[in-house]
C-alpha positions in Angstrom: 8.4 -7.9 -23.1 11.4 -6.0 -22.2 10.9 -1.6 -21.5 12.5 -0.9 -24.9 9.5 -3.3 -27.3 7.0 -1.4 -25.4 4.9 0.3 -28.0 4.5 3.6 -27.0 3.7 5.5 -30.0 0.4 3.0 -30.0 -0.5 3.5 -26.5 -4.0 5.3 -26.0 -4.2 4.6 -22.4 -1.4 4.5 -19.6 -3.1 3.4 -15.8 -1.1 4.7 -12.5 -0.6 2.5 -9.9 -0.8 5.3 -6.8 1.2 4.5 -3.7 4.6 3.6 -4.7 4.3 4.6 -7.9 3.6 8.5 -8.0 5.2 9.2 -5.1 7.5 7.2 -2.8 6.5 5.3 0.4 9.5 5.7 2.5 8.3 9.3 3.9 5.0 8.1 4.6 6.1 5.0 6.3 9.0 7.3 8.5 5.8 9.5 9.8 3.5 6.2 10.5 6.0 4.9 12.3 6.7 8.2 14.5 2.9 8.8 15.0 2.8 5.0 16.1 5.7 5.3 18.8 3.9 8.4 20.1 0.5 6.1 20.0 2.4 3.7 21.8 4.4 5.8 24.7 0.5 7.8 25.2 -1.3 4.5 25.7 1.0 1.4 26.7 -0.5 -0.5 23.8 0.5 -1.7 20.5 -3.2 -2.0 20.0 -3.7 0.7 16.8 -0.4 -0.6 15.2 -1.8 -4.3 15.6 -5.2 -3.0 13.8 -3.2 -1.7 10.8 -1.4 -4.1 10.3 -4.0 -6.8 10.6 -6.1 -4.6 7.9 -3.4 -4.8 5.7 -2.7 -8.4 5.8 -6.6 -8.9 5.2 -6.6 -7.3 2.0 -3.2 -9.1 0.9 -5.3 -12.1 1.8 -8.3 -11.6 -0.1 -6.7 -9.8 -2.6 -4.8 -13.2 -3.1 -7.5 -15.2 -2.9 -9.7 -12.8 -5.1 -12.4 -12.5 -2.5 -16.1 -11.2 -3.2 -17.4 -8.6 -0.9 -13.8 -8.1 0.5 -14.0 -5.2 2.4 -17.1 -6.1 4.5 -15.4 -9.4 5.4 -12.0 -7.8 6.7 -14.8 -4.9 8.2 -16.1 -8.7 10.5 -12.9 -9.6 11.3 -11.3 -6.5 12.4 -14.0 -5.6 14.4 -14.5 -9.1 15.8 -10.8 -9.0 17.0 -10.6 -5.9 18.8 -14.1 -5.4 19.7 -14.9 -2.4 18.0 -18.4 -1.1 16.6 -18.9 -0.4 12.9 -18.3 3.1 13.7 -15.4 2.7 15.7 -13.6 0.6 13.2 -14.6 3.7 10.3 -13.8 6.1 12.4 -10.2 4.5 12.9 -9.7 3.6 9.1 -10.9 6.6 8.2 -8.0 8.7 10.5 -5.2 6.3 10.1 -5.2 4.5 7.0 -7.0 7.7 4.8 -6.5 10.8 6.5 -3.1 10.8 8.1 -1.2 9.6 5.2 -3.1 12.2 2.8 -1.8 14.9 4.9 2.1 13.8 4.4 1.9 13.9 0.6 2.8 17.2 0.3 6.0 18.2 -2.0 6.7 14.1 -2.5 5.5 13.9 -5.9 8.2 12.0 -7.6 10.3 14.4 -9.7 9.2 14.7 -13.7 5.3 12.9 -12.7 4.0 16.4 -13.7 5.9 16.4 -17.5 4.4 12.7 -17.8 1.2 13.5 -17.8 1.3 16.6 -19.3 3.1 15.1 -22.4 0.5 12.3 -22.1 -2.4 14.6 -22.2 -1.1 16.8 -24.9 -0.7 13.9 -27.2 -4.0 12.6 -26.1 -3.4 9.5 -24.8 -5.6 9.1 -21.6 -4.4 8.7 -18.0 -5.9 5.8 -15.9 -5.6 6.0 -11.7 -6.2 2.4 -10.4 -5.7 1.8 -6.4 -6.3 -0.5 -4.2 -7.1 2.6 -1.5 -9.2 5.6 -2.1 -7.1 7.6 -5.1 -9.1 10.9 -6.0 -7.9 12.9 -2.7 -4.3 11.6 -3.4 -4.3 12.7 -7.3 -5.5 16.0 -6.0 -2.3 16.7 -3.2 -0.2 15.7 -5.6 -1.3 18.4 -8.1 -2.1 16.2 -10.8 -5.6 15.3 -12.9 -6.2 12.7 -14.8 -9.2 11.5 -17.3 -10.3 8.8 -15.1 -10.2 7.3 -11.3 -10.9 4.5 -9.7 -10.0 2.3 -6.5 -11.1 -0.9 -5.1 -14.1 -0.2 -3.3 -15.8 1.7 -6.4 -19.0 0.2 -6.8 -17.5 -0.4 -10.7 -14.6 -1.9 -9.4 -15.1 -4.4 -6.1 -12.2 -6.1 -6.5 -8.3 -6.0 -5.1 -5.4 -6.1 -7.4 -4.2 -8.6 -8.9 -8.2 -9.3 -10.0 -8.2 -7.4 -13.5 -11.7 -6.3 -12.9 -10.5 -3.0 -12.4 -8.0 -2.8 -15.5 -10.8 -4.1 -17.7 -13.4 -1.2 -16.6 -11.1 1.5 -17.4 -10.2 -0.2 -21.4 -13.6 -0.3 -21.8 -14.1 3.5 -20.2 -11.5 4.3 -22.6 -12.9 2.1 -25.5 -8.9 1.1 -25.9 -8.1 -2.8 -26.2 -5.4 -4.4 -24.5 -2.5 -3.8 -26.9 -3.0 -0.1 -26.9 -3.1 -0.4 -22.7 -0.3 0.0 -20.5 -0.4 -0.6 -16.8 2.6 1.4 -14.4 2.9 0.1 -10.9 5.6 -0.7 -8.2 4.5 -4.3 -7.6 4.5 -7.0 -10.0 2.7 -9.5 -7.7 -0.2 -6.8 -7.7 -0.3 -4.3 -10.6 2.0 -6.6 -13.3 0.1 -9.9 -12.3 -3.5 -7.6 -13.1 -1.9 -6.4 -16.3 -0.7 -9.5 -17.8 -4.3 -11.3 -16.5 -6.0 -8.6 -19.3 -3.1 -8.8 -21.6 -1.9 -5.2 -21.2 1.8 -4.0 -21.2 2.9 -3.6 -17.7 6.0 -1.4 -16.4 7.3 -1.9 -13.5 8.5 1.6 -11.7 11.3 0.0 -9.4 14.3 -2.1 -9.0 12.9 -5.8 -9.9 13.4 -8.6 -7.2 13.7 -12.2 -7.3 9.9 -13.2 -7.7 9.8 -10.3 -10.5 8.2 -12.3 -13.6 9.9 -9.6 -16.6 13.1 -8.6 -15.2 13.8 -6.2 -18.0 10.6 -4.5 -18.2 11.2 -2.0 -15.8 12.5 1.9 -14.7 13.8 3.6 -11.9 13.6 7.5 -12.3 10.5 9.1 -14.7 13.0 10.6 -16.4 13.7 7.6 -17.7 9.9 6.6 -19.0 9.7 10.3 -20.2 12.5 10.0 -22.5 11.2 6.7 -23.6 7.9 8.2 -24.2 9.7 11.4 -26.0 11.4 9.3 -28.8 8.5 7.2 -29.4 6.7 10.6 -30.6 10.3 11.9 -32.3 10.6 14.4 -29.7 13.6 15.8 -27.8 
């Protein structure tokens, strides 16, 4: 379904992707990378780039392969690998992957995310956060609220995109079906693969790429989607 047969004046529940799709990576990436270097330079070791980037590929794994009790497994492995005690490794997820990142978020909001839900809420259609990493503190630096939030380790939830777990907990939440459900996110593998496995619209928020399964059902700037949304409702 291309953007412009979305039907937006039927919607009663848009979910957010989070990273990506809010805000944009690139500045978060740019710091990771300088506080990496330093990490590197200080200790003579790529040994904390190596564990983030071996977390990550863990949950692209299981997330692939739909794996139960994902993030205990990739806990094993990770700590198995580099030797580090189940403190240790939450101590080091907690700083790098959680904490560090939260504190760059600051004035990155993509421009116009604030109208969105504003319009959203004011014509009472209800705002969905789904993540595959912790979303509440995130919503909250970017200065936004919405009715519900969720990400991957919620004890509701247990389950990595593209598994529509997730996506069916907050329709039900909602007590929306599918056609009245649409699903934003910057990765169709992921958030576009979970929306069409429930049978909800999916946007993409991004340039599509060759592996992109609706080419035409996608935006760049929110300005865009608010328009889209505006007209739907008859306003200006």
């Amino acid at each position: 379904m291309p953007f412009s047969a979305i039907p937006f004046e039927k919607l009663k529940l848009i979910v957010f992707d989070v990273d990506g799709t809010l805000y944009p990576q690139f500045p978060i990436r740019r710091n990771m990378v300088v506080r990496l270097l330093w990490e590197l330079v200080k200790n003579r070791s790529f040994r904390t780039s190596n564990i983030i980037q071996d977390y990550r590929h863990l949950r692209e794994k299981f997330g692939e392969d739909n794996t139960p009790d994902f993030s205990a497994k990739v806990k094993k492995e990770i700590q198995a690998k580099y030797h580090l005690s189940s403190d240790e490794y939450d101590v080091f997820i907690e700083e790098w992957l959680y904490e560090k990142p939260l504190s760059w978020l600051v004035n990155i909001r993509f421009p116009e995310m604030e109208d969105v839900f504003e319009f959203l809420k004011q014509h009472k259609i209800k705002i969905g956060i789904l993540s595959d990493f912790p979303a509440e503190d995130k919503i909250s630096k970017l200065h936004l609220t919405a009715d519900y939030i969720y990400w991957a380790e919620d004890a509701e939830i247990q389950s990595l995109k593209p598994n529509p777990k997730g996506l069916f907990y907050l329709m039900e939440k909602a007590g929306v079906t599918a056609e009245e459900t649409l699903m934003i996110g910057d990765r169709d593998d992921r958030d576009g693969e979970m929306a069409r496995r429930a049978n909800a619209h999916f946007l993409l928020r991004g340039k599509p790429n060759k592996k992109t399964v609706n080419k035409e059902a996608y935006f760049i700037h929110w300005g865009y989607f608010l328009d889209h949304l505006k007209a739907a409702f008859n306003e200006k």
